[in-house]
C-alpha positions, 0 to 999 in steps of 0.5 A: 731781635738781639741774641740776648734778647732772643736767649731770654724768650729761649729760657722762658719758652723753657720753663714753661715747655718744662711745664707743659711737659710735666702736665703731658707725662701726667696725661699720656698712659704710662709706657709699659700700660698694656699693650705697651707697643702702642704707648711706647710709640705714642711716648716716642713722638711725644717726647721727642724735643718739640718746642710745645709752641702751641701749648705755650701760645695757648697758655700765653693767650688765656693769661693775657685774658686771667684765664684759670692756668689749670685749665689752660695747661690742659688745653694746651696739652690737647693741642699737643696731643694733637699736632703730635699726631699729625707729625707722625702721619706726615712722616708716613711713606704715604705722605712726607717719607721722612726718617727724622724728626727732632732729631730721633727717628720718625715713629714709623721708622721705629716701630713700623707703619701701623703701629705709627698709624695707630699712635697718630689715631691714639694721641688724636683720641687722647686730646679729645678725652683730655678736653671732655673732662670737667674744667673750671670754665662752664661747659658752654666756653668748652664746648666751644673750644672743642667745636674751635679745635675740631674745625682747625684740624679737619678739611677747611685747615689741617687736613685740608692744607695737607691734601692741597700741598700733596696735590700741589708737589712738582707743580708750578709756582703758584702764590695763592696756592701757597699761602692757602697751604701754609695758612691751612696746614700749619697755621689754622692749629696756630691761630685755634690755639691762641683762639682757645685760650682766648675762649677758655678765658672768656675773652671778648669778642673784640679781644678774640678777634685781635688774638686771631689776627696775631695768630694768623700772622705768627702761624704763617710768619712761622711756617716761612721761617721753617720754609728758610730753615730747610734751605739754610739749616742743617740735620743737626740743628734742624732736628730733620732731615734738611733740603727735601722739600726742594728735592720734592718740588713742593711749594715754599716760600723761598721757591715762589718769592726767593729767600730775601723776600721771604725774610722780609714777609716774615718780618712784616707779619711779625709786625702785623701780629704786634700791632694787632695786641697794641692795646693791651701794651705790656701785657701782650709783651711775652707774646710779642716777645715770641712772634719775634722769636719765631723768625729769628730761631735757628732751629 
């Protein structure tokens, strides 16, 4: 991806993070709303600087189907409210012990364990009441979209791929297991998002099998890049603190396969997820234009 060509998807993940963001502010309870501790802290992570990827594959998904884009946003911000929630516990003692994350410090860090904890329980609550309200789609599609979400975030994805990467730290290198964990910890929220907006939109079941596929390959070719970043990045540009998933042994594509090779399954999987939305032609262009942003970022 040529650097203009990588600034143009930049500024148009931008706007739509712009609106994303607007939508999210109208949603989340207001800061000082009793009790404001908790609100405060579920601000903080919320609004610390993500990229809103999975918001905007959501909204990009539904738009390549003409889905309704009120309804869209509002799904998207869900999806949000929920990996925002599996941030802040992954950066729990417990778990990651991380003390930045996108650049500020990590909510537990700011307001302490339990209040991060109960932010996390919070905002995952808070994407479910979002998806229960009344949408412009029949209540059977949303239904679905809830069933699509609740099945990516429990134990056969999320939940299931951070237990196994838990388990999995100082161990041996081992391909299956990694895979397992990328596939499962980052990329089954990846591949629900596209999929729900998908489904929001009425896609067909042959259209929803080919958004699945460009969404599995981007979630992994995704979780690779961020696997590269922590070798080559650094805390500035990265947002987090860099270097430690080699400090604690756990399993990366760099450790298992090396940074070359790892650059080059990226690249193929970007490929794979392009072929995939072939048949739509220039309709799938902003989707093809972000799987390629996606390994080509610096941050």
């Amino acid at each position: 991806m040529t650097p203009a060509a990588c600034q143009t998807t930049q500024s148009y993940l931008e706007e739509l993070r712009a609106r994303v963001d607007a939508e999210i502010d109208r949603l989340m309870p207001p800061a000082n709303e009793f009790p404001p501790s908790i609100h405060q802290a579920m601000r903080h992570s919320v609004f610390a600087g993500g990229k809103r990827l999975r918001p905007i594959l959501c909204l990009e998904a539904g738009r390549l189907f003409g889905g309704n884009k009120s309804s869209l946003l509002r799904l998207g911000c869900a999806i949000e409210f929920i990996h925002t929630y599996s941030l802040i516990h992954d950066d729990l003692p417990a778990l990651d012990n991380d003390d930045l994350r996108r650049g500020k410090p990590t909510c537990h860090v700011a307001f302490g364990e339990a209040t991060a904890i109960l932010a996390g329980d919070a905002l995952l609550t808070l994407a479910f009441e979002t998806l229960s309200v009344p949408q412009a789609i029949d209540k059977a599609r949303r239904l679905r979209v809830i069933q699509e979400l609740a099945f990516a975030i429990g134990t056969n994805g999320m939940i299931g791929g951070q237990t196994v990467d838990l388990e999995a730290s100082g161990g041996e290198a081992d391909g299956p297991k990694l895979e397992y964990i990328h596939s499962k910890k980052t990329g089954a929220l990846i591949r629900a998002a596209v999929r729900v907006g998908g489904i929001d939109a009425g896609a067909s079941d042959a259209d929803l099998e080919r958004i699945t596929v460009y969404g599995e390959r981007v979630g992994l070719a995704f979780q690779i890049a961020d696997d590269l970043l922590d070798v080559s990045g650094s805390a500035a540009s990265l947002g987090k603190t860099p270097g430690k998933d080699g400090r604690q042994k756990k399993l990366t594509y760099p450790a298992v396969h090396g940074v070359e090779v790892s650059r080059r399954i990226a690249a193929q999987l970007v490929g794979e997820a392009q072929a995939a939305l072939e048949i739509y032609g220039e309709r799938a262009h902003r989707l093809n234009e972000i799987a390629r942003y996606l390994v080509a970022r610096e941050a």
